[in-house]
C-alpha positions as CSV (number, residue, x, y, z in Angstrom):
1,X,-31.4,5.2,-0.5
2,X,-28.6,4.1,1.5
3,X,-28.4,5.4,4.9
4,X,-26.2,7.6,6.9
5,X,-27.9,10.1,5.1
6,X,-25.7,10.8,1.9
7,X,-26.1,9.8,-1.5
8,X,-23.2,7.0,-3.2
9,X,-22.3,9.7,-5.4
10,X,-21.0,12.0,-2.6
11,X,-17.9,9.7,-2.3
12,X,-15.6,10.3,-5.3
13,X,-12.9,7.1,-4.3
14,X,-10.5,7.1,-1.5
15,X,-7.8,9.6,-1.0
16,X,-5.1,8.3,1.1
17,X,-5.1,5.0,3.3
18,X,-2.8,5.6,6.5
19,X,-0.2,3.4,8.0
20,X,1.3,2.5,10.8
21,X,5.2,1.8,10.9
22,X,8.0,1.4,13.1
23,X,10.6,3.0,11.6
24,X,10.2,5.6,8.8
25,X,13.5,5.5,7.4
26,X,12.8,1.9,6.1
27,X,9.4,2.3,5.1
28,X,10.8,5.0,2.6
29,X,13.3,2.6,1.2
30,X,10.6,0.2,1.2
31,X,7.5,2.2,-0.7
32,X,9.1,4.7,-2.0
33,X,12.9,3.7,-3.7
34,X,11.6,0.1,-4.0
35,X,8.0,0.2,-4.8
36,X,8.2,3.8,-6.8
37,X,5.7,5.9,-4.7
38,X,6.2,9.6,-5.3
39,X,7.2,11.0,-2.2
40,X,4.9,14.2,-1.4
41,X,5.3,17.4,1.0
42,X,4.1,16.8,4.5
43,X,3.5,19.4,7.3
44,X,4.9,19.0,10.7
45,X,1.9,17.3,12.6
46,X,3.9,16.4,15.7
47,X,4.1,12.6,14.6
48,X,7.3,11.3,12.4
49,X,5.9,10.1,9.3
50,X,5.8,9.9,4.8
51,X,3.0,11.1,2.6
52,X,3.2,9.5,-0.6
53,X,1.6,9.1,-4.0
54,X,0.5,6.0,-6.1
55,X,-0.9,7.0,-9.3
56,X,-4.4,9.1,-8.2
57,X,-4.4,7.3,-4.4
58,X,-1.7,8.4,-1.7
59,X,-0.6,6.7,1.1
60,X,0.8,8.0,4.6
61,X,2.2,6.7,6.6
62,X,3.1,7.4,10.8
63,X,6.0,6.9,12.6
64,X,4.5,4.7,15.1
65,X,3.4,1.5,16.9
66,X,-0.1,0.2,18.4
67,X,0.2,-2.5,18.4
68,X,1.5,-5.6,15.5
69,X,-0.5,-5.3,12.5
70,X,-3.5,-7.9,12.2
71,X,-2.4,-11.1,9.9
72,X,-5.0,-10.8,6.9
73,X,-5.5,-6.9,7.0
74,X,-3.7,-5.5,3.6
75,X,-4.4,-2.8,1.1
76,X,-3.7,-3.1,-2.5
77,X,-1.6,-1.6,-5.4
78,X,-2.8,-1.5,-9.2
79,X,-0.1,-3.4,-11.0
80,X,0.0,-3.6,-15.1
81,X,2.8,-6.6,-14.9
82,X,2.9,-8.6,-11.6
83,X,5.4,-11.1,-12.8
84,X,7.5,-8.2,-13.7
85,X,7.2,-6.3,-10.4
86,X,7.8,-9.8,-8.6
87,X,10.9,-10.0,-10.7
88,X,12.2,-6.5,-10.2
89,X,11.5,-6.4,-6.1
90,X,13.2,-10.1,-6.0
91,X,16.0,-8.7,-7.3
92,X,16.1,-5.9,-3.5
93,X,15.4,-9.4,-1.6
94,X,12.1,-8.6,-1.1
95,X,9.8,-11.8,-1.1
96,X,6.3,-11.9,-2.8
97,X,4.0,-14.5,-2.7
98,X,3.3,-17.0,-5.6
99,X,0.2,-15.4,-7.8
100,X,-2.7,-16.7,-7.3
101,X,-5.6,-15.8,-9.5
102,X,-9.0,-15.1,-9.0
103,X,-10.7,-16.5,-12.2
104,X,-11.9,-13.3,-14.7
105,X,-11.3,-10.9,-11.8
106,X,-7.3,-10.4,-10.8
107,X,-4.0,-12.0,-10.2
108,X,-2.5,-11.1,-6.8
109,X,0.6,-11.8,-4.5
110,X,1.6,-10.2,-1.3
111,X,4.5,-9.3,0.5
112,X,4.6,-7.4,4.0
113,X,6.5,-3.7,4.5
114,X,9.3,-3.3,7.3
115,X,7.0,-3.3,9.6
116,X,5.2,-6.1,8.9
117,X,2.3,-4.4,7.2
118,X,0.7,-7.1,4.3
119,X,0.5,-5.2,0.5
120,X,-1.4,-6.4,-1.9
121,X,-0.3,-6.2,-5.6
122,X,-3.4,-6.6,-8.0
123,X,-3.2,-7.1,-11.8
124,X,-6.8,-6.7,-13.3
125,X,-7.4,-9.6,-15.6
């Protein structure tokens, strides 16, 4: 039984990961005109910020700084065609990394948000 007292099938997935950025006008150019992201209703909780929607996940995001974002912490997006979404964001100058593949698991390249935030893009092999 694992411990902390609640079973594994208490946790259904994860709703929302929450982000940190400098300025919210550009991460909303950035996740939600460039990437796609369905922008969502948010209610006034005294901090600037975007609530968003990728497929069944959403991600929000706050209007401010603690601090610069540690090198190798990321989160990933479900992709169906990495080459093409490489293709299509190169076209906004956004860079993404070379794939790299991890054998009978996943193709994957990164980029970084506005703020400097590293994003994963995962294709399932």
């Amino acid at each position: 039984m694992p411990t902390g007292g609640l079973a594994m099938s208490a946790l259904s997935g994860i709703h929302h990961v929450s982000i940190n950025v400098a300025d919210v006008d550009a991460a909303r150019r950035f996740y939600v005109d460039a990437l796609g992201l369905e922008l969502l209703p948010r209610p006034e909780l005294g901090v600037p910020g975007l609530w968003m929607r990728a497929g069944a996940q959403e991600v929000h995001l706050l209007g401010m700084t603690s601090g610069a974002p540690l090198p190798e912490q990321h989160f990933a997006f479900a992709v169906a065609d990495l080459d093409a979404l490489r293709e299509r964001l190169g076209t906004l100058d956004i860079r993404v990394s070379v794939p790299m593949e991890i054998p009978g698991i996943c193709r994957q390249a990164f980029t970084r948000d506005p703020s400097g935030n590293l994003v994963e893009f995962n294709q399932r092999l």
